[in-house]
Every structure is written in C-alpha cells, then in structure tokens.
N, C-alpha and C positions, 0 to 999 in steps of 0.2 A: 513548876515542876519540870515543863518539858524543855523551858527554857537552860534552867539549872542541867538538863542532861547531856542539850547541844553544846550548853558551852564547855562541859567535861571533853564531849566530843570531838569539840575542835582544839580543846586547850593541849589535847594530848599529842593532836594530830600537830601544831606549835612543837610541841614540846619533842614529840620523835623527829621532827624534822631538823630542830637545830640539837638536838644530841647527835643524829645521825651527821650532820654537818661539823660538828667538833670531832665527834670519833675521824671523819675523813678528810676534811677540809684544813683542818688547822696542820697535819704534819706536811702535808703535801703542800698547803701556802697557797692556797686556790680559795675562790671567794664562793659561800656557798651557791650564788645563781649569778649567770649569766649575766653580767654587765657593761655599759662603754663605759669607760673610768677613763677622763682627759689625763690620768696619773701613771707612774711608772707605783706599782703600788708595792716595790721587793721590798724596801724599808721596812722596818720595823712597826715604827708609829703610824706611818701612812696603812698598809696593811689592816692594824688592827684596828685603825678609825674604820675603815671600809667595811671590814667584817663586820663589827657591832651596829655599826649603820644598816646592814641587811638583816642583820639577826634582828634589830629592834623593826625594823619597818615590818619584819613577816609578823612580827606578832602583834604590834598595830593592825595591820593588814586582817590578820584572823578577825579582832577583835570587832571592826570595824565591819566586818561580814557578818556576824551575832548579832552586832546593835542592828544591823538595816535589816535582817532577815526577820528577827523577833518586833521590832517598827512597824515595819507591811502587814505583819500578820497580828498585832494590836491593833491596826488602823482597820483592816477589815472585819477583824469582830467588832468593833466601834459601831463602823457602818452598818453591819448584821442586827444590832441590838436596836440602833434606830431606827434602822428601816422596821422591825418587830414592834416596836413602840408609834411608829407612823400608821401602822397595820391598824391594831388594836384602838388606835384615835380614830382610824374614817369610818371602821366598821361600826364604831359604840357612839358616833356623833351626834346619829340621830336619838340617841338614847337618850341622849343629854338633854337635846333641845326640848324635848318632851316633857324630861323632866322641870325644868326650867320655867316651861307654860303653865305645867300644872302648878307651880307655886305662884306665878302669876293670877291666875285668875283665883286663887282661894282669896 
C-alpha cells in the first residue's frame, strides 16, 4: 500500500516534469537538463534523439529510486523479523531442552 502511494508520488512527480519540459522545452529547442552533448544538436533528428534520451532516462531514473528505496526498506523488515524470531529462539531454548529430557528419561 505504501509502496503503491510513493510510486503515484514520484510517477507524478515523472510525469509533471516532462509535461513541464514539452510545454517549455520543445518550442524553444532546448534540452530538458543540462548536458555536454559532443553534437551540434539544431537538427531535427539529432535534437529529438536527445530529447527522448533524457525524457526516458528521467523516468528510468525515477523508477530506479522506487525500486532501491522500497529494496532497503524490505531488507530491513527482513532483518527485524529475524532478528524477532532469533529473540523468541534464545529465550524459549531452554524450554526446549527440558522438554526434550523429559521425554528422555520416561
């Protein structure tokens, strides 16, 4: 669920960025960020390979901050639940062994 709300969150946060980048970037012929481009990019085709190159990297780029962010934060409830199930084993271990004796010597 809360995964499902960050990714609305950022997808929006995608998504106004490169709306905002078309409203202002495409008449003007500027590339939405900052780049060294070894290219003269006034062309046509060169231009719009450029453009969609940074429009798709940003929203890679988003995406790729969702998976690693939601990652870390799976990996540490992981570790929360184990280390809660390692708890629950040293404290009950002697339960065990007790019980264990006693089935031994019946």
């Amino acid at each position: 669920k809360d995964v499902l709300c960050y990714l609305f969150v950022v997808g929006s946060a995608i998504f106004t960025v490169t709306l905002s980048s078309v409203i202002k970037n495409i008449p003007e012929r500027s590339l939405p960020f900052k780049a060294w481009i070894p290219l003269n990019y006034s062309s046509e085709n060169v231009y719009w390979y450029f453009y969609l190159h940074q429009v798709i990297a940003h929203g890679f780029a988003g995406t790729i901050g969702i998976a690693y962010d939601t990652f870390v934060l799976g990996i540490m409830l992981l570790i929360c639940e184990q280390l809660k199930i390692l708890e629950f084993r040293l404290i009950h271990v002697f339960d065990y062994i007790t019980e264990d004796t006693k089935k031994l010597q019946c």
